[in-house]
Structures are given as structure tokens and as C-alpha cells.
N, C-alpha and C positions, 0 to 999 in steps of 0.2 A: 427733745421731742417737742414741739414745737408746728410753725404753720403747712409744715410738710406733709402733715395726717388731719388739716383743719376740715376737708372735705368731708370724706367718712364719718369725723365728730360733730359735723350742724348736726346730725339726726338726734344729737343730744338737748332733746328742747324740752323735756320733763313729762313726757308723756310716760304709759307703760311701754316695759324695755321686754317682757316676759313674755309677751302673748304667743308670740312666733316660736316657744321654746327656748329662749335663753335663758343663760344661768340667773340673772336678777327678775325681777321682780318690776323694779321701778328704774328709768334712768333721770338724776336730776344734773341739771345743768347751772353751776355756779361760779360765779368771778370774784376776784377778789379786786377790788379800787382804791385807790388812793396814789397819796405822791411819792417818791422814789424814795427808797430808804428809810421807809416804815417799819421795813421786815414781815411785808408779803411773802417775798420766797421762804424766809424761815420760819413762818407759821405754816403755810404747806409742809414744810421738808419737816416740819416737828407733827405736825399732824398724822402725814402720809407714809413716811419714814423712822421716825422719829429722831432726827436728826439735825444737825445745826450747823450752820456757818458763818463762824463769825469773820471772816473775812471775805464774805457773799460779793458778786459784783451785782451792778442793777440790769434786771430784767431787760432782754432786747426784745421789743416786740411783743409775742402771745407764747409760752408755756403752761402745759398742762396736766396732769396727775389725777388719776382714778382711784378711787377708794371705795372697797364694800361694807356695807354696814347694815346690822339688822334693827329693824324697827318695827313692833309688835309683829314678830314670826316672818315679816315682809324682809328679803335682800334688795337692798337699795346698791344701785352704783352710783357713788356719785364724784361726776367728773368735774371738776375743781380748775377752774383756767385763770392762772399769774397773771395780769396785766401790767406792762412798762409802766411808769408812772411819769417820766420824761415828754416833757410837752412834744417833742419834736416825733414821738411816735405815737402820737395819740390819733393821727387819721389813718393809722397801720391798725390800731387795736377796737375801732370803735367798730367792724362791725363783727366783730367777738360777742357784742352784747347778744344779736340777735341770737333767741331760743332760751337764754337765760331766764329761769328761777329764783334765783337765789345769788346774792350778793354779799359780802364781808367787805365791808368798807372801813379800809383802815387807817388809821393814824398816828403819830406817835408822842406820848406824852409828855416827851423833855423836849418840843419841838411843836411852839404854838400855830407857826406858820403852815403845818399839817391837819391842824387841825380847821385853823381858818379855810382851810381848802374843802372842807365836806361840803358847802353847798355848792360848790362848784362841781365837785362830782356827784353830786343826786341829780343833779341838774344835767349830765351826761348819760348814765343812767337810766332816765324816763326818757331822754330824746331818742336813746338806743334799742329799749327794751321796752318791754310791757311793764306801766305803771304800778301794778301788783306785784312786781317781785320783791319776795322775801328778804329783807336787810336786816344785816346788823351792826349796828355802829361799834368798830373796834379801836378800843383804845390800847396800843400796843406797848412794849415795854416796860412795862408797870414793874420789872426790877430796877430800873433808874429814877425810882422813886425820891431820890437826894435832890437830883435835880431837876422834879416834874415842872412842870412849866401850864400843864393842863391840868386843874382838879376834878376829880372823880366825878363832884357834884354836875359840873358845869357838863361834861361828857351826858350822863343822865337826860340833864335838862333838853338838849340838845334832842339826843334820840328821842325825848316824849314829845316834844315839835313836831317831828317830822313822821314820828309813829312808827319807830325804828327800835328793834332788839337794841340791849346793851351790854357792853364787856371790856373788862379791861382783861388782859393776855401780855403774857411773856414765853414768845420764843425760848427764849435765852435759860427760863428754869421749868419752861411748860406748862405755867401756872395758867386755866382755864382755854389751853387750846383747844384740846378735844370738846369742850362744852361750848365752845362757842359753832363751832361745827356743825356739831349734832344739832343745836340749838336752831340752826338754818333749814337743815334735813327735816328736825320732825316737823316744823311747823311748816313744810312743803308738800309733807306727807299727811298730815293733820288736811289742811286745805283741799287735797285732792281726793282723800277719803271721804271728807263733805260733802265733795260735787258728784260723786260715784253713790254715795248713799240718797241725797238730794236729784238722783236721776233715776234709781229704784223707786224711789217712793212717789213718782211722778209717775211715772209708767203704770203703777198698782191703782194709782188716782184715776185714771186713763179707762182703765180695764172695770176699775166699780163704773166709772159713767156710762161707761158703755153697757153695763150689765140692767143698769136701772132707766136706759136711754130707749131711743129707736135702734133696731139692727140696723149697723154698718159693714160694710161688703170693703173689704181691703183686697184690691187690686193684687193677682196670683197668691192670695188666703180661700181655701175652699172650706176649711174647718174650722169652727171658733176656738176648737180646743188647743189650736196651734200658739193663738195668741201669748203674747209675753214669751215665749220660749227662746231669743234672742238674745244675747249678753248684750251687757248694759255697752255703754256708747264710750267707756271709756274701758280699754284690755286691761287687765295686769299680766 
């Protein structure tokens, strides 16, 4: 599943997915980055699945997996797209970013040269997508710990640079995948309950100035008592 259904999924740009009557609530749109052979796909397929393979090939292109998840009584979908890590399909994957949220940016610990690479995909990233979205720097594999090659510390230091979540994660025994996930979800969700609360209490502001003001005539409003009766600017 893959770029054969990428049409119908731009509408996955993180807005409310609910309003029109669908089963969720929220739809968030998230990628996953980094260079080949990190174990992107088997952090999805252990996430999504619960599942693993350890003899995975690398990503061709753009695949991608949906998953629901509840978050304070809200159903969240949220649809999750693999990115190739392979230089040669990186002008097939970049414009994937557009509508994206939420990003896991991963790398892998026994394998410094992945990790060197994070600022080069932050830097894809924001040329792609909106400056805002949600990251978390993942540092993957954290069972080959024998042979790390990246310390815990230096990962940290990294994501506080850049003001980026952090996590080390293993596919391979599922240690912190699921939390790093959610970890991207709530604080997507977090944010956009902000701006929906932060657009109530705007509106309420609105409506006292107007109370304590001169009468204003709003264009096909014949009753004041109408006012505010509008959902807020953002569905769920």
C-alpha cells in the first residue's frame, strides 16, 4: 500500500477528520525520516502490527499504515508514512512531507554515520513541510547496545538543540515504541486543543466588546441573540 492511494491520503493534513461524521475524531499526518536501515519499517510494523522483520528490505519510495488511538476520550487516526531513506528516492518522497504533523526522525545507534545525518534531514523537513511539526529524535536499536557507537547523552543533547522530543527504541524487543508514538500524537493533539480553546476564548472576548461597545450590524445577523452560535473555526 503505497503511492497508488497517495491521492485520497493528502487530505490527511492534521485537521478534524470527525466533523463530516466519521469514525475519528482527529486525522494526524506523520513521517517517519532518516537514512536506510535504521528500522523505520520495523518500528511501524511493531507499532502497527506488532510485528517484526528481521530480514526487512529497504523501503521503495512512500508506504504507509493507519492506526487509531484514543487520547483524552478523542479517536485519533493516525496515518503514519515510511519514508525510503536511499538518496536516489528522495525527489520521489519529498513531496510526502506536504500536510504533515508530526515526524519520528530516526536513527540508529550502533551506526554513527546515521546519526550524523539528522541535520540533514531537519533540514528536508522544514524545506518540505511546516516549521511546526511535531519531532522526535529516535534513537533506534538500543538492543545493540554492545556495540553503540551513539551515547544516550549526546542523542539528548542533540534533540535539546534543535527542540526536538527524545527516545531511544528497539524494534527488535519493542522497548519504548509505542511511547514514542503516542509521544508525537498527544503533543499534536495538545497543540491543537490550544488553538481551538485559544479561538473560544477569542470569540467570548469579541462578544464582551461588543456588549460594552457601540452596536455593530453584522451583515445577514438580524438578532443579537444569534451571535456566537457558530462552531469554533476548527471541526472535530
Amino acid at each position: 500500500m503505497a503511492t497508488g492511494e497517495a491521492e485520497e491520503d493528502r487530505k490527511a493534513s492534521g485537521g478534524g477528520g470527525g466533523g463530516g461524521g466519521g469514525s475519528q475524531d482527529y486525522l494526524f499526518k506523520i513521517v517517519m525520516i532518516g537514512d536506510s536501515s535504521v528500522g523505520k519499517s520495523n518500528l511501524l510494523a511493531r507499532f502497527a502490527r506488532n510485528e517484526f522483520y528481521p530480514n526487512s528490505k529497504s523501503t521503495i519510495g512512500v508506504e504507509f499504515q493507519t492506526q487509531k488511538l484514543l487520547i483524552d476520550g478523542k479517536e485519533i487516526k493516525a496515518q503514519i508514512w515510511d519514508t525510503a531513506g536511499q538518496e536516489r528516492f528522495r525527489a520521489v518522497t519529498s513531496a510526502y512531507y506536504r500536510g504533515a504533523v508530526g515526524a519520528l526522525l530516526v536513527y540508529d545507534i550502533s551506526r554513527r554515520t546515521t546519526f550524523d545525518s539528522v541535520g540533514r534531514w531537519l533540514n528536508e523537513l522544514h524545506t518540505h513541510s511546516d516549521m511546526n511539526v511535531v519531532t522526535i529524535l529516535v534513537g533506534n536499536k538500543s538492543d545493540l547496545n554492545g556495540i553503540r557507537e551513539v551515547p544516550t547523552s549526546e542523542g539528548k543533547a542533540l534533540a535539546e538543540t534543535h527542540g526536538l522530543f527524545f527516545m531511544e527504541t528497539s524494534a527488535l524487543d519493542s522497548s519504548n515504541v509505542t511511547e514514542a508514538f503516542y509521544t508525537v500524537v498527544r503533543e499534536i493533539y495538545s497543540i491543537l486543543s490550544r488553538k481551538v480553546f485559544q479561538s473560544q476564548e477569542q470569540k467570548k472576548g469579541d462578544l464582551t466588546s461588543l456588549s460594552s461597545g457601540k452596536r455593530v450590524v453584522i451583515q445577514g445577523q438580524t438578532d443579537e441573540s444569534d451571535t456566537g452560535t457558530k462552531s469554533g473555526c476548527c471541526s472535530t
